[in-house]
BARO-418857 format. One line per field, with one value per residue (C-alpha): residue number from 1; chain; x, y, z. Coordinates in nm, 3 decimals, always signed. Example, Ala and Ser with C-alpha at 12.3 -4.5 7.8 and 13.67 -1.06 7.14 Angstrom:
BEGIN
seq <- 1;2 $
mol <- A;A $
X <- +1.230;+1.367 $
Y <- -0.450;-0.106 $
Z <- +0.780;+0.714 $
END
This chain:
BEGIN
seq <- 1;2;3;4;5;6;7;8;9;10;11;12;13;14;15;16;17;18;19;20;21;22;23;24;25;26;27;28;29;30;31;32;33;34;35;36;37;38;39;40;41;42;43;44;45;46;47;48;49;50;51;52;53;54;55;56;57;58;59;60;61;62;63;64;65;66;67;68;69;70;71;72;73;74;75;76;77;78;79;80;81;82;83;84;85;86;87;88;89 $
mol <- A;A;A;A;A;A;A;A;A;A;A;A;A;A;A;A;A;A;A;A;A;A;A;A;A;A;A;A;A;A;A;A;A;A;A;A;A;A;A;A;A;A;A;A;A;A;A;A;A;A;A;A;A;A;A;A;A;A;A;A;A;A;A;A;A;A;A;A;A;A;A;A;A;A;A;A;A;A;A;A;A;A;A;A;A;A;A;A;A $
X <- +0.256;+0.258;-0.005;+0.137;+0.264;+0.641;+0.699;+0.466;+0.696;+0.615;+0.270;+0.048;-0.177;-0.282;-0.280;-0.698;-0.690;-0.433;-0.640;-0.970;-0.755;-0.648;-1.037;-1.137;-1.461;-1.268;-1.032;-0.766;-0.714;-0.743;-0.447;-0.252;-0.238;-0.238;+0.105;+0.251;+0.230;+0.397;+0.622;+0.755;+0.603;+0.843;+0.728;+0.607;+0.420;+0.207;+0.017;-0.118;-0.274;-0.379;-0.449;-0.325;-0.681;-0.707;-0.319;-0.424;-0.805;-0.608;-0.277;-0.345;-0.397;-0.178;+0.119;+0.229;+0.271;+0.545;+0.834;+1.189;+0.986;+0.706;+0.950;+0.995;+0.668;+0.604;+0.868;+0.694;+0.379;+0.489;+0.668;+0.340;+0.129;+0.441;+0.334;-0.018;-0.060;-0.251;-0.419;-0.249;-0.379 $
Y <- -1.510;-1.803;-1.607;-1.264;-1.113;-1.047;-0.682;-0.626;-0.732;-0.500;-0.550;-0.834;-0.864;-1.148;-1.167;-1.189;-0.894;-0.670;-0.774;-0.604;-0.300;-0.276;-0.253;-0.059;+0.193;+0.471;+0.619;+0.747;+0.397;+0.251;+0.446;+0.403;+0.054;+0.086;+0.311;+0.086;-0.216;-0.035;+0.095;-0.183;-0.521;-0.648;-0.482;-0.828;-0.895;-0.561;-0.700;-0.979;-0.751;-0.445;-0.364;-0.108;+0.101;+0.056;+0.305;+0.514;+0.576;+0.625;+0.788;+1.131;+0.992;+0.708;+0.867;+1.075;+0.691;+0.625;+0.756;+0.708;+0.475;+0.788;+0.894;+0.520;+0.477;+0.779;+0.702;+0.361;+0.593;+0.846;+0.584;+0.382;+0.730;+0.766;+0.499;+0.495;+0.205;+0.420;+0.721;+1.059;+1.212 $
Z <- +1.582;+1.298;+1.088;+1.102;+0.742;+0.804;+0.703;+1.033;+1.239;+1.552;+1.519;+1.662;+1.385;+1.168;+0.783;+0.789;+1.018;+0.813;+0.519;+0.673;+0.790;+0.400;+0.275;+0.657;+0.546;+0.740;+0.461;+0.734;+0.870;+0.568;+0.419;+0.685;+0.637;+0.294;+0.316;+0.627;+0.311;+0.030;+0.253;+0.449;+0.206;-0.102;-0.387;-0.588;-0.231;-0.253;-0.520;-0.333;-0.116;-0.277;-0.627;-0.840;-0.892;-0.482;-0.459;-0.723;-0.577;-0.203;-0.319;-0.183;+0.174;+0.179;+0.050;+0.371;+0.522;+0.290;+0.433;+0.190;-0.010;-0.161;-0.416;-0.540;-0.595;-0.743;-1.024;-1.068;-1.115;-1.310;-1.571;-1.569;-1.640;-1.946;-2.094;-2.070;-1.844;-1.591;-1.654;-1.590;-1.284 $
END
């Protein structure tokens, strides 16, 4: 599949239709998706997808779909909270 973003590799699914899935009005699937991207996508990549505010308003749900990659995100959090780039939970 020509169209399908790389880091879903074992999924037939096209970039339009992982897009939707990203923004789906069910918060479970949504997150899921959500996770399977910051998880598996290139971290310069996530941004074209999902914004910053759209992690932080999900984090609670999405983060059980990170796998190894929670803690590094957390860190990435936790330094942007340090320096007031984000707002402290």
């Amino acid at each position: 599949m020509a169209d399908r973003p790389y880091f879903l590799w074992d999924v037939d699914i096209t970039d339009a239709e992982f897009r939707a899935r990203l923004k789906h009005p069910d918060p479970a699937i949504r997150a899921q998706w959500q996770g399977r991207l910051l998880a598996q996508a290139r971290y310069r990549e996530v941004w074209d997808y999902i914004s910053v505010a759209e992690i932080l308003a999900n984090w609670d749900a999405i983060q059980r779909h990170l796998g190894r990659s929670r803690r590094s995100w957390e860190n990435l959090f936790d330094a942007w909270r340090a320096h007031g780039l984000i707002p402290a939970r």
